[in-house]
C-alpha positions in Angstrom: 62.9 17.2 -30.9 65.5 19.3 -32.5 64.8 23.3 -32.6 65.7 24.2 -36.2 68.8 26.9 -36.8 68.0 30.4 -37.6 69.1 29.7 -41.6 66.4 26.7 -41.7 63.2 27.3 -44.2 60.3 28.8 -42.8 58.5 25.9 -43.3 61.2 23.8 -40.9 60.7 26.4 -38.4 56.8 26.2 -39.0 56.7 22.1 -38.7 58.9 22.3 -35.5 56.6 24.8 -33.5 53.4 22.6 -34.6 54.8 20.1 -33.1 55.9 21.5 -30.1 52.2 23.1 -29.7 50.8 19.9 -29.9 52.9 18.4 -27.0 51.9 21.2 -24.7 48.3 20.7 -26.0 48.5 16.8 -25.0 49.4 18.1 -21.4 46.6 18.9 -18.6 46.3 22.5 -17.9 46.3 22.4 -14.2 50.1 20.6 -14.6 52.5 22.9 -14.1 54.7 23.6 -17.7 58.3 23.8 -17.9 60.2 23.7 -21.0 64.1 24.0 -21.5 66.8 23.4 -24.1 68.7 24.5 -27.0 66.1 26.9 -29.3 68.7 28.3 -31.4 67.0 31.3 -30.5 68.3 34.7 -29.6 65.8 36.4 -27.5 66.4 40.6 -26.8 65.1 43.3 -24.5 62.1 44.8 -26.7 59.7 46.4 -25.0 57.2 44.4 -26.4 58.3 41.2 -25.1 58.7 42.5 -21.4 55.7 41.0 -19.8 57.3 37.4 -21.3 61.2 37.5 -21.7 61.5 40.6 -18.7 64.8 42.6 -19.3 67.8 40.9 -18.7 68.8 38.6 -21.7 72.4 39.0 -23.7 70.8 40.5 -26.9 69.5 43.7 -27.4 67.4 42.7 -30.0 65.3 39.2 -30.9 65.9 36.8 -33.9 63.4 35.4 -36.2 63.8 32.6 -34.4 63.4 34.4 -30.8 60.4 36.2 -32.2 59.2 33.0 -33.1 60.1 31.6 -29.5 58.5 34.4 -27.1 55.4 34.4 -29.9 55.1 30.5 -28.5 55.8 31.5 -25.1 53.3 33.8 -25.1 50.3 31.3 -26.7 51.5 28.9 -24.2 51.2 31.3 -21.0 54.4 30.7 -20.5 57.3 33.6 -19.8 61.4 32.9 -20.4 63.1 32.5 -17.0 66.2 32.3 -18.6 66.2 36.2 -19.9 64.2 37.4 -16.2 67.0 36.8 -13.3 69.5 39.5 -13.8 73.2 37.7 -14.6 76.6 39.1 -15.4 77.0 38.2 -19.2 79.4 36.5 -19.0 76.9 33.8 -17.3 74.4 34.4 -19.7 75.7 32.7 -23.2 75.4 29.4 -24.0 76.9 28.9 -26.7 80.6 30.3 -28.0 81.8 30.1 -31.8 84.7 27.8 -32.4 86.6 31.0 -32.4 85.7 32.4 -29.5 85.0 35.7 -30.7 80.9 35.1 -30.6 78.7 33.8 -27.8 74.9 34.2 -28.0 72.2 32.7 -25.2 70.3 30.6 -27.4 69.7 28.0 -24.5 66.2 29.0 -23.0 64.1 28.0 -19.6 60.2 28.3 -19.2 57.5 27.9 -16.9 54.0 28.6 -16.8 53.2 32.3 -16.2 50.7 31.5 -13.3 54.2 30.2 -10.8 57.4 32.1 -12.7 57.0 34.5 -9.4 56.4 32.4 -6.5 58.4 29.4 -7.2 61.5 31.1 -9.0 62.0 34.3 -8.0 64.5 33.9 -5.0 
């Protein structure tokens, strides 16, 4: 599965998030969940994202495509690792414009809500 870019029709963005539902729907709920990868998703700091993404990603603010991201996250019991252990930035991004001047994290890590403080928190 390839998470869509932010400039992709709604409809693309729509088709890839059905499908990634249905995936964690095919899985047993007492498994525990962890998803990683490329989301082309920029994920901020708002306040009311806190109890999923915490407070230490790169962006101030979320993305359609973030939005879209914590909005699964949250369906899925699931909270963002990668924007809860507190980083320098320049560990944070993921990804860096041919020109160096941009770098966004838009490479993500979840696990289920019910373990994200006993197994990962170190």
């Amino acid at each position: 599965m390839h998470a869509p870019s932010e400039e992709k029709s709604d409809e693309v963005e729509d088709s890839f998030y059905e499908e990634l539902e249905q995936v964690f729907d095919y899985v047993q709920k007492y498994y525990t969940k962890m998803l990683l990868g490329d989301f082309n998703a920029k994920v901020g700091r708002e306040n009311i994202f806190r109890p999923t993404i915490g407070q230490e990603s790169l962006h101030q603010d979320s993305n359609d495509n973030g939005v879209r991201l914590v909005n699964f996250a949250t369906s899925q019991n699931l909270v963002v690792k990668s924007t809860m252990l507190p980083h320098w930035n320049i560990h944070k991004y993921t990804w860096t414009s041919p020109d160096g001047k941009t770098r966004n994290q838009i490479d993500h890590v979840f696990i289920d809500r019910r373990w994200h403080s006993s197994v990962l928190d170190v």
